[in-house]
MITOR-558455 format. One record per residue: z, y, x of N, C-alpha, C in turn; residue number from 0. Coordinates in pm, 1 decimal. Example, Ala and Ser with C-alpha at 12.3 -4.5 7.8 and 13.67 -1.06 7.14 Angstrom:
MITOR-558455
SITE       n.pz       n.py       n.px      ca.pz      ca.py      ca.px       c.pz       c.py       c.px   num
SITE      780.0     -569.0     1319.0      780.0     -450.0     1230.0      780.0     -330.0     1320.0     0
SITE      708.0     -225.0     1285.0      714.0     -106.0     1367.0      787.0        3.0     1290.0     1
//
This chain:
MITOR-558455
SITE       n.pz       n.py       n.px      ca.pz      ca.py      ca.px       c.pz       c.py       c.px   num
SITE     1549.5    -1578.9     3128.9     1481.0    -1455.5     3158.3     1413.4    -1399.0     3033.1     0
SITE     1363.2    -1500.4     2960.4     1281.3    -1449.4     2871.3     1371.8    -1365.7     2705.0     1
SITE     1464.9    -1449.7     2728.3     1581.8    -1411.9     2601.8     1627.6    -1283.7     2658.0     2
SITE     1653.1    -1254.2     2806.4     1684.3    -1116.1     2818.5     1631.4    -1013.6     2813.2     3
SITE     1477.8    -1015.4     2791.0     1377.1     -937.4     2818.4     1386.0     -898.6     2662.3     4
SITE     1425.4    -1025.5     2540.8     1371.8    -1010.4     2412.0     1534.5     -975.4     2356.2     5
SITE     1615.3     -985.2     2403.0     1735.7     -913.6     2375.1     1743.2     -763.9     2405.3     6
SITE     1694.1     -701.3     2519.0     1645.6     -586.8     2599.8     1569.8     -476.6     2456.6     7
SITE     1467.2     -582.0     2439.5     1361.5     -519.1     2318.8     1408.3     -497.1     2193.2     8
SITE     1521.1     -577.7     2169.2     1557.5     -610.3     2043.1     1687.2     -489.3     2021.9     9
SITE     1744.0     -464.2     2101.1     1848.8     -341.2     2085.8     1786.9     -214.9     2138.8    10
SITE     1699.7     -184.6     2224.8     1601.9      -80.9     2223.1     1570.6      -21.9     2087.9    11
SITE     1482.6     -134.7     2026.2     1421.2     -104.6     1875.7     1546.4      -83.5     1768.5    12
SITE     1628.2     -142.6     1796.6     1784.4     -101.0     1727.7     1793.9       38.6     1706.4    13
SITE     1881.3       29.8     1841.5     1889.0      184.1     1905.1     1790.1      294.3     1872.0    14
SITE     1689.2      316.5     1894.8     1563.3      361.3     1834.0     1581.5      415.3     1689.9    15
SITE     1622.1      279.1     1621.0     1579.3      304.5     1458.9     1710.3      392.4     1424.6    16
SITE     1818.0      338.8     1533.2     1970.3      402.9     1478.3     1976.6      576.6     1488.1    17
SITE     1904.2      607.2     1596.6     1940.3      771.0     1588.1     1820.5      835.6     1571.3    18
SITE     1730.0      762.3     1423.3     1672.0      837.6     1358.4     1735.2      875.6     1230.9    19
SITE     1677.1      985.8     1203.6     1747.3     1015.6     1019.4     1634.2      997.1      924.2    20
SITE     1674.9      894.9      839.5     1576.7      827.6      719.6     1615.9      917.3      597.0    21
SITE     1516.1      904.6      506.3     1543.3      912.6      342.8     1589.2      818.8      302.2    22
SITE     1704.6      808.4      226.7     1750.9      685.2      188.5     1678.3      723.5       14.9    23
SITE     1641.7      591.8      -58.2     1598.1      582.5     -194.1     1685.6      463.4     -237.3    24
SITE     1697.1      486.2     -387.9     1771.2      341.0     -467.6     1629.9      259.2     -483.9    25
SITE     1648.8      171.9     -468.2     1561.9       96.2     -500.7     1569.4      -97.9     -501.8    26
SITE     1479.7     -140.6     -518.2     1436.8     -330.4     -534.6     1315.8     -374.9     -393.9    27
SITE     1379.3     -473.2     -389.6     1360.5     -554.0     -294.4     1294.0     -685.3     -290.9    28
SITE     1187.5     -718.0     -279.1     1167.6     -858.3     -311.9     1101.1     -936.7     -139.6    29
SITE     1140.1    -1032.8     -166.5     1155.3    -1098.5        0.2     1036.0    -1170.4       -9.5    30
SITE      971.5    -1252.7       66.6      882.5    -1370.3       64.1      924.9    -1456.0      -27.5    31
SITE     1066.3    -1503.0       14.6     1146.1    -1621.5      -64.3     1183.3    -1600.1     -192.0    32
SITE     1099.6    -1442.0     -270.2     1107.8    -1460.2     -404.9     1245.6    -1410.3     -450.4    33
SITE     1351.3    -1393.5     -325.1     1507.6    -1316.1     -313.3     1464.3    -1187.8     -359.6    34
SITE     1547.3    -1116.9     -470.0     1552.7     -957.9     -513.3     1693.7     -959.6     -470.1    35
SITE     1663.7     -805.0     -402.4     1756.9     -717.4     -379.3     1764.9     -607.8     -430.2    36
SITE     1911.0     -498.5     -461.3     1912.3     -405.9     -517.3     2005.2     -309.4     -419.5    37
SITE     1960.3     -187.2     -368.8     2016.0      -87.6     -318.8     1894.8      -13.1     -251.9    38
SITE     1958.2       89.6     -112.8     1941.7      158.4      -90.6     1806.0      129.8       27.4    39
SITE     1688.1      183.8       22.0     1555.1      150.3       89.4     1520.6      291.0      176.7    40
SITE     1492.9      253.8      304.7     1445.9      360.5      420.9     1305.1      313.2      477.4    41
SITE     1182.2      359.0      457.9     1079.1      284.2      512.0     1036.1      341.3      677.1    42
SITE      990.1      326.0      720.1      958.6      271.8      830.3      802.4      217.3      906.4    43
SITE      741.6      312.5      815.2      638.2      303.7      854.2      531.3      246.6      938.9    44
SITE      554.2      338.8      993.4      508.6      347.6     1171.7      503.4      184.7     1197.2    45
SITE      623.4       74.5     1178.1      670.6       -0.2     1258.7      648.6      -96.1     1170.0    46
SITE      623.8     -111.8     1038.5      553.4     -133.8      948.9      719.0     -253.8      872.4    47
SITE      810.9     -176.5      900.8      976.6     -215.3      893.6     1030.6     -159.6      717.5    48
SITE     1129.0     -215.8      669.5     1251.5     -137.4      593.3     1333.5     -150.0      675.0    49
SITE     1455.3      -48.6      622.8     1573.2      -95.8      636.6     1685.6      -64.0      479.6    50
SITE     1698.2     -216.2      477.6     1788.2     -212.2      361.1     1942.8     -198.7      312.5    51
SITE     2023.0     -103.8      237.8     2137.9      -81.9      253.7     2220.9     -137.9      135.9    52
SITE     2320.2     -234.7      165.7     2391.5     -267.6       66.4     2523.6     -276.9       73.3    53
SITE     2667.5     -209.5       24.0     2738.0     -261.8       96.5     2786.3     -224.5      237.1    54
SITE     2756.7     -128.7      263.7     2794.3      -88.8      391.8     2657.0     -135.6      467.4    55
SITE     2633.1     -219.6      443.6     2541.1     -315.7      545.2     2426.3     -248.0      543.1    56
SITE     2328.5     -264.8      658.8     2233.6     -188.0      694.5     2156.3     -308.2      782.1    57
SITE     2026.6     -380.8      689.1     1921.2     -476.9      750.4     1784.0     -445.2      723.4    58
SITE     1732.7     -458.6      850.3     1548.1     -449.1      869.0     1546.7     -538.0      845.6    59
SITE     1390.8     -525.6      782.1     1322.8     -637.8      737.9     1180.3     -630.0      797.3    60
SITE     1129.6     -696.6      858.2      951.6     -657.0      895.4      880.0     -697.3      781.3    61
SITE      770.1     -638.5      733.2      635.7     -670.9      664.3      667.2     -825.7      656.3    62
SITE      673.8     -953.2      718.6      632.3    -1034.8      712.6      722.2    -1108.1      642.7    63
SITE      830.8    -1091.4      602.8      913.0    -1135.3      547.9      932.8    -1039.2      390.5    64
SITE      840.8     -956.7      402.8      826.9     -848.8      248.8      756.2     -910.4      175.9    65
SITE      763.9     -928.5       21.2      633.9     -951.6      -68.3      609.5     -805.9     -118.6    66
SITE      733.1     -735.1     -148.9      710.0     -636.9     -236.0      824.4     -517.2     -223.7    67
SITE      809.7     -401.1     -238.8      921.1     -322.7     -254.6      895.5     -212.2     -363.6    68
SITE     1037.4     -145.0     -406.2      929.8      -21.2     -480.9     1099.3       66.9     -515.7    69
SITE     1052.6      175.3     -532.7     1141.2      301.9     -552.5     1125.5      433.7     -608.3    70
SITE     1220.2      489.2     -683.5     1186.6      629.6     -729.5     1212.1      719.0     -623.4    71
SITE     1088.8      795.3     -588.1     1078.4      904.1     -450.2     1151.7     1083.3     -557.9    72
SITE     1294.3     1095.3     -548.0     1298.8     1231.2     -598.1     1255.8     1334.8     -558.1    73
SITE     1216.8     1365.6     -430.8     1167.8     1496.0     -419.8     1016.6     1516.3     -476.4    74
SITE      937.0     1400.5     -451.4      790.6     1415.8     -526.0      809.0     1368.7     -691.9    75
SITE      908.9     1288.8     -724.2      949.3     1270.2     -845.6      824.0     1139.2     -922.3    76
SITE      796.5     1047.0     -830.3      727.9      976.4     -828.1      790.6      818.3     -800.6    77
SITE      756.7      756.9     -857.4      796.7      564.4     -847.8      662.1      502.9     -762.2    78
SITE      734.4      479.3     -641.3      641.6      420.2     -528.9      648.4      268.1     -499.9    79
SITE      574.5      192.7     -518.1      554.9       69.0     -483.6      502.2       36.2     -377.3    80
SITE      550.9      -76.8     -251.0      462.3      -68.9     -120.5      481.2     -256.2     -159.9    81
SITE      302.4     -312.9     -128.6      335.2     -435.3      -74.7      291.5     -481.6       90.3    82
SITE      342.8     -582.6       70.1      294.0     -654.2      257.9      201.4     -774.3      224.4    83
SITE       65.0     -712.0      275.0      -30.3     -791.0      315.5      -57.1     -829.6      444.4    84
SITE      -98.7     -982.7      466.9     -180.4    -1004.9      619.0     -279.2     -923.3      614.2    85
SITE     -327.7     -884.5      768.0     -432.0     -864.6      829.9     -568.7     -896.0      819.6    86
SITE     -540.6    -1090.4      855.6     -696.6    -1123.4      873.9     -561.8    -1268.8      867.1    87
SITE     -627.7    -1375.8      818.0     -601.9    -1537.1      830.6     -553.4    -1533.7      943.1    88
SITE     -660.5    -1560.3     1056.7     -598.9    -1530.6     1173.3     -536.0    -1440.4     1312.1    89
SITE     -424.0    -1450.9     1358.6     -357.2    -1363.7     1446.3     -344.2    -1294.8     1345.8    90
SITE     -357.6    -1251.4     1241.0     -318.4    -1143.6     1152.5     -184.4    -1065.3     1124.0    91
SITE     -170.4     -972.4     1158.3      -35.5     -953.3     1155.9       20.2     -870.2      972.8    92
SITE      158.7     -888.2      966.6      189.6     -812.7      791.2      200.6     -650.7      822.6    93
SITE      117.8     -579.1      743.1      184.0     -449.7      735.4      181.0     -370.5      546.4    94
SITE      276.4     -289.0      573.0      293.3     -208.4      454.5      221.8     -143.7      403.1    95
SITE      184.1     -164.2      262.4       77.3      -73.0      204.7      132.8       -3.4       90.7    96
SITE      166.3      137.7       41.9      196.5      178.7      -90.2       60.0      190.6     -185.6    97
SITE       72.7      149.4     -274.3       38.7       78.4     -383.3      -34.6      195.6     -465.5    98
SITE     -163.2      314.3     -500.9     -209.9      387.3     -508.5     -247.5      365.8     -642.5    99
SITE     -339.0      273.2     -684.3     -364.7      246.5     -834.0     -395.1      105.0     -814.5   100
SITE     -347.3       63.6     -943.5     -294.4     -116.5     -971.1     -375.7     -175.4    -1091.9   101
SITE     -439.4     -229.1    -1072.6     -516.7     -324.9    -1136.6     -646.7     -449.9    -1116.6   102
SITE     -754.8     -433.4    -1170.8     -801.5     -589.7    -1120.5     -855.0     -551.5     -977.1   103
SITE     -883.3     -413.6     -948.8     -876.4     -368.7     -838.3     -794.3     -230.8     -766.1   104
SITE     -717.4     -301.5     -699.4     -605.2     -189.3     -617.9     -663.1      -95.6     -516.4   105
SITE     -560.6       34.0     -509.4     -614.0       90.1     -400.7     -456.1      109.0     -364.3   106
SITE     -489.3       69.7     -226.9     -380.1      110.2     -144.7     -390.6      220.3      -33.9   107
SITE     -264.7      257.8       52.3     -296.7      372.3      155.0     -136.7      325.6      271.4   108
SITE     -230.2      340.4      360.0     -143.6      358.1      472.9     -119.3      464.8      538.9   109
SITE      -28.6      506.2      603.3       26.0      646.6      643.7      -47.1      656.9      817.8   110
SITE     -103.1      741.7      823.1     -140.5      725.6      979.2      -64.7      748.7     1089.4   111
SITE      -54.4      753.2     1204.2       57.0      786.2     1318.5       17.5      928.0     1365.4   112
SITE      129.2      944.2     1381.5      140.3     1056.2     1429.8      127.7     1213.6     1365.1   113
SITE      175.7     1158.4     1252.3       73.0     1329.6     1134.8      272.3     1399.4     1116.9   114
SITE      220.5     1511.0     1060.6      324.0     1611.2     1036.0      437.6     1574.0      928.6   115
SITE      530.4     1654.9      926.5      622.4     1565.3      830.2      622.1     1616.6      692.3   116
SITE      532.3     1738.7      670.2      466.0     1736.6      545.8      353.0     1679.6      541.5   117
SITE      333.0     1559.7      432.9      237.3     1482.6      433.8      104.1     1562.9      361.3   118
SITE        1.3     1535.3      360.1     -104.5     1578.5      265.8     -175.6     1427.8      237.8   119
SITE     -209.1     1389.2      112.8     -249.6     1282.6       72.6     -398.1     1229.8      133.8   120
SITE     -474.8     1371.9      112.5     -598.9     1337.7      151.9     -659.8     1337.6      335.9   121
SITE     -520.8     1397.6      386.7     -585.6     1363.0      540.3     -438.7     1319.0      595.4   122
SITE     -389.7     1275.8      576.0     -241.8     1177.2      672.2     -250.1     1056.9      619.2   123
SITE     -330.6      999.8      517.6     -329.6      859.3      494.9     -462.3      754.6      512.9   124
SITE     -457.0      609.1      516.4     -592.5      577.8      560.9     -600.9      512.8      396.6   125
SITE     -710.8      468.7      349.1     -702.6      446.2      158.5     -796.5      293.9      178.4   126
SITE     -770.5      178.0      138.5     -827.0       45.7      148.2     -838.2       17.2      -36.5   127
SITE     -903.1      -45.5      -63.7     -981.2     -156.0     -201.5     -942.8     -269.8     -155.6   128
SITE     -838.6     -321.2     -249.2     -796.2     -446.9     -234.5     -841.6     -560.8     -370.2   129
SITE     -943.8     -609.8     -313.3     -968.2     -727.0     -444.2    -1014.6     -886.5     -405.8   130
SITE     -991.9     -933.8     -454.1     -987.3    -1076.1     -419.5     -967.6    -1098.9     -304.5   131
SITE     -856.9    -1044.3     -313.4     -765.8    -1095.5     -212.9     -845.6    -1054.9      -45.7   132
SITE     -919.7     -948.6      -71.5     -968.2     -911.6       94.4     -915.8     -769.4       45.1   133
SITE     -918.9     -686.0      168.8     -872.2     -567.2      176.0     -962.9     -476.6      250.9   134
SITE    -1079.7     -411.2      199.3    -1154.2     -307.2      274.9    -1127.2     -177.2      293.8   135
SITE    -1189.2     -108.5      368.2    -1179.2       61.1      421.3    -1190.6      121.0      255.4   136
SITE    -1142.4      192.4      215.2    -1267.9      295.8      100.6    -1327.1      339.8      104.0   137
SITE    -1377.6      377.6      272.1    -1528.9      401.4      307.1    -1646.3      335.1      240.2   138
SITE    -1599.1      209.4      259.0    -1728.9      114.9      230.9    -1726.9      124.3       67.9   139
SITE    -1681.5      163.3      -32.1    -1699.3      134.1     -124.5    -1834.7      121.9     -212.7   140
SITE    -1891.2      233.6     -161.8    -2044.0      249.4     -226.2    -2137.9      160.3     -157.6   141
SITE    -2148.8      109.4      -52.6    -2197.4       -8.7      -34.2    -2187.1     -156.6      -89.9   142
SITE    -2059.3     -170.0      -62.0    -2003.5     -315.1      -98.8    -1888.6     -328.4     -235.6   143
SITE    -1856.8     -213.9     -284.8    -1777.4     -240.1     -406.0    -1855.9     -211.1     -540.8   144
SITE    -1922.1      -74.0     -528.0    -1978.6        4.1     -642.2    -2107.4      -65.3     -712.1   145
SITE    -2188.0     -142.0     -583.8    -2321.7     -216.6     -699.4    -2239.8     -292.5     -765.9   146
SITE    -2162.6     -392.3     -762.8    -2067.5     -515.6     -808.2    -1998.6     -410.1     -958.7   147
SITE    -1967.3     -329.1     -906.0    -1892.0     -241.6    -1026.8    -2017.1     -214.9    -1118.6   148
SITE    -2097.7     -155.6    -1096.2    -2218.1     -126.3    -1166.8    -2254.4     -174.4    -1255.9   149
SITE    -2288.2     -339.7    -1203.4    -2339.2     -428.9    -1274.1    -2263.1     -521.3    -1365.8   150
SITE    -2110.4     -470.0    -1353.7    -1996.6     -564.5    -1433.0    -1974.9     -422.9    -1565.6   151
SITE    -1970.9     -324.1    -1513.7    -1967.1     -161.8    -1591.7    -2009.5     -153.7    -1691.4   152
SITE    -2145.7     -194.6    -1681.0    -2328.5     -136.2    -1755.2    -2280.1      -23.4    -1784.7   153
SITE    -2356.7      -18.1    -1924.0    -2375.5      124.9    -1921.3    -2271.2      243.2    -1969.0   154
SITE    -2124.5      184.9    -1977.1    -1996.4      239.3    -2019.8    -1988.0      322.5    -1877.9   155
SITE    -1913.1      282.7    -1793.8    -1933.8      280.6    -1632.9    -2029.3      386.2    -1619.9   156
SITE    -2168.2      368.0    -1598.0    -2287.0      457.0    -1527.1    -2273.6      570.4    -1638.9   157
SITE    -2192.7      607.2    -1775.8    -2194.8      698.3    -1810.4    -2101.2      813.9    -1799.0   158
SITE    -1995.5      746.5    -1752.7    -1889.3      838.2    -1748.9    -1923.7      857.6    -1584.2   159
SITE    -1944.4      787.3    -1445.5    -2015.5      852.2    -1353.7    -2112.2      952.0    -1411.8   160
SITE    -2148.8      934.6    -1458.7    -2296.1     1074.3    -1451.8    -2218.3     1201.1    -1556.3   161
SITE    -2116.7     1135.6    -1619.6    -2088.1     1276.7    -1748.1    -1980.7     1350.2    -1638.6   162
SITE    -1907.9     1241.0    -1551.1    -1842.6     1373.5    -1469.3    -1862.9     1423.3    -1328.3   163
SITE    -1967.0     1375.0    -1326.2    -2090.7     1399.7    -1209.1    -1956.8     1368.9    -1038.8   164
SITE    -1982.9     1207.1    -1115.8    -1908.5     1168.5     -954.8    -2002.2     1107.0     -917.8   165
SITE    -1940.9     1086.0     -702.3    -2007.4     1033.5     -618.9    -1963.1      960.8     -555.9   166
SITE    -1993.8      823.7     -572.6    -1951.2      743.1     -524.7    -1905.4      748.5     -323.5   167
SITE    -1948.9      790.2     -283.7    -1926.3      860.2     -151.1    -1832.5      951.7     -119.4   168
SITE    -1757.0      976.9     -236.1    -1701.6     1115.0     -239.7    -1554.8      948.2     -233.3   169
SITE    -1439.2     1008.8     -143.2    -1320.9      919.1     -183.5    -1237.2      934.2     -324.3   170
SITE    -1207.1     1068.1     -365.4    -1158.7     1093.0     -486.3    -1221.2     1074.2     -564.8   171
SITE    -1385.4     1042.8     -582.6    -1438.2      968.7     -706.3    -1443.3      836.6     -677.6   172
SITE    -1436.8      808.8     -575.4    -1429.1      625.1     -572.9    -1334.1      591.6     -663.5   173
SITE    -1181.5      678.0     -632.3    -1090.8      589.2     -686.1    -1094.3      623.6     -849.6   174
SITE    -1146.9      732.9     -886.8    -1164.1      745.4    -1047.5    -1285.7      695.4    -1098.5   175
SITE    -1340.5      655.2    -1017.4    -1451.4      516.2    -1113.7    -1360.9      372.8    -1097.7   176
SITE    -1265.2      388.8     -981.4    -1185.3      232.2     -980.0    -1109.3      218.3    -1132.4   177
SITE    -1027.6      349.5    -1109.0     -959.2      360.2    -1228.2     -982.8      328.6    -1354.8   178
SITE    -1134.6      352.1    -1356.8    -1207.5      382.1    -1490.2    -1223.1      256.3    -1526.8   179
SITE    -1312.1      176.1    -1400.8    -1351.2       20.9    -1452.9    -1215.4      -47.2    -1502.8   180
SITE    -1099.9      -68.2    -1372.6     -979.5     -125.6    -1440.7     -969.1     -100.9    -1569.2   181
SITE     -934.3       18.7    -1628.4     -978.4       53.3    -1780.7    -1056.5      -27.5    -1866.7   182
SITE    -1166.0      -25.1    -1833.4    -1246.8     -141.5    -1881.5    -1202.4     -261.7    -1904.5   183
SITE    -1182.5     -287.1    -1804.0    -1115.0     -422.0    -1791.4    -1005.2     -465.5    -1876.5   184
SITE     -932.5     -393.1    -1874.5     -802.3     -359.3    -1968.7     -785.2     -395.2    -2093.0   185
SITE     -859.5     -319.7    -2121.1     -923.5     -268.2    -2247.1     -997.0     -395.3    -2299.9   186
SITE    -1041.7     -480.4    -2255.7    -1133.6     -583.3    -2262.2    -1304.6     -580.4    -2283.8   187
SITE    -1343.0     -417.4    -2242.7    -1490.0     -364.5    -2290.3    -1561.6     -494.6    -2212.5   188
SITE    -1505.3     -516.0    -2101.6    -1588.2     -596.7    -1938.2    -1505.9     -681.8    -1926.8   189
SITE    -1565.4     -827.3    -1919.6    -1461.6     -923.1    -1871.1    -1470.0     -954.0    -1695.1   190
SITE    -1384.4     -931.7    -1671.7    -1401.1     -942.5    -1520.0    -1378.2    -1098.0    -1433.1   191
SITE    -1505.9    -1092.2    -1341.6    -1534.3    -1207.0    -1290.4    -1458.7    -1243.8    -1137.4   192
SITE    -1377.8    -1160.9    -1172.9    -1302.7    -1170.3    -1015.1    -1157.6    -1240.9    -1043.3   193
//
């Protein structure tokens, strides 16, 4: 009974994915098992899925079996990277995150449900701070990210906040003070303790 119910589900979600029309992109593939692949990538959002084309062949993959993916998007003319993170340790489930700015601290964004099929960056996506290995809202940043930044910054950091009169509250200056510190970091001004 139970195999028919999950056979039932399993060609539903088939079916489903089959008579939608994807963007296909060239792109790389990297599995859990550290396997790269090379061809054609359709994401899948929503379902937090690829589907990968090689060969004729056409295979989903869920989040949980993703480490990494990434592709040149031609119509925005942009190279997009998405990885798959857990949830929470536990019950946690994998979903897809594209990859926003990369360094000792990431910002990622998830696509929300249900938005239009022209995207707008600043209201169809949700935006998380990924560092040591936890993954928060970017809401919280000025609470729980920005003193920590502050005090690793000094006074390089608190100057370029005040010379371009950002607010930490504001989301588009969160991520250009993220930017900035990574910089730092980079750069080796700040050695970072994370």
């Amino acid at each position: 009974m139970k195999r028919g119910i999950c056979f039932l589900l399993l060609s539903f979600t088939i079916c489903k994915l089959a008579a939608q029309e994807y963007t296909w992109h060239e792109g790389a593939l990297v599995l859990q098992t550290q396997q790269v692949l090379v061809g054609a990538i359709a994401v899948e959002a929503a379902h937090d899925i690829i589907l990968f084309r090689s060969s004729d062949h056409i295979h989903v993959y869920p989040a949980h079996r993703i480490q990494s993916f990434q592709f040149f998007d031609v119509k925005d003319n942009i190279n997009r990277k998405y990885v798959s993170l857990r949830e929470s340790e536990a019950w946690g489930r994998h979903r897809l995150y594209e990859v926003v700015l990369n360094g000792t601290i990431d910002i990622l964004r998830r696509q929300k449900h249900n938005v239009s099929p022209v995207l707008s960056d600043a209201d169809d996506f949700l935006y998380y701070i990924y560092m040591e290995d936890n993954l928060l809202s970017l809401k919280t940043f000025r609470s729980k990210v920005y003193p920590a930044l502050l005090k690793e910054g000094g006074v390089s950091l608190s100057m370029f906040v005040m010379e371009k009169s950002l607010s930490p509250q504001e989301p588009s200056h969160a991520i250009e003070i993220i930017r900035y510190y990574n910089g730092l970091v980079q750069s080796d001004a700040i050695v970072a303790t994370r």
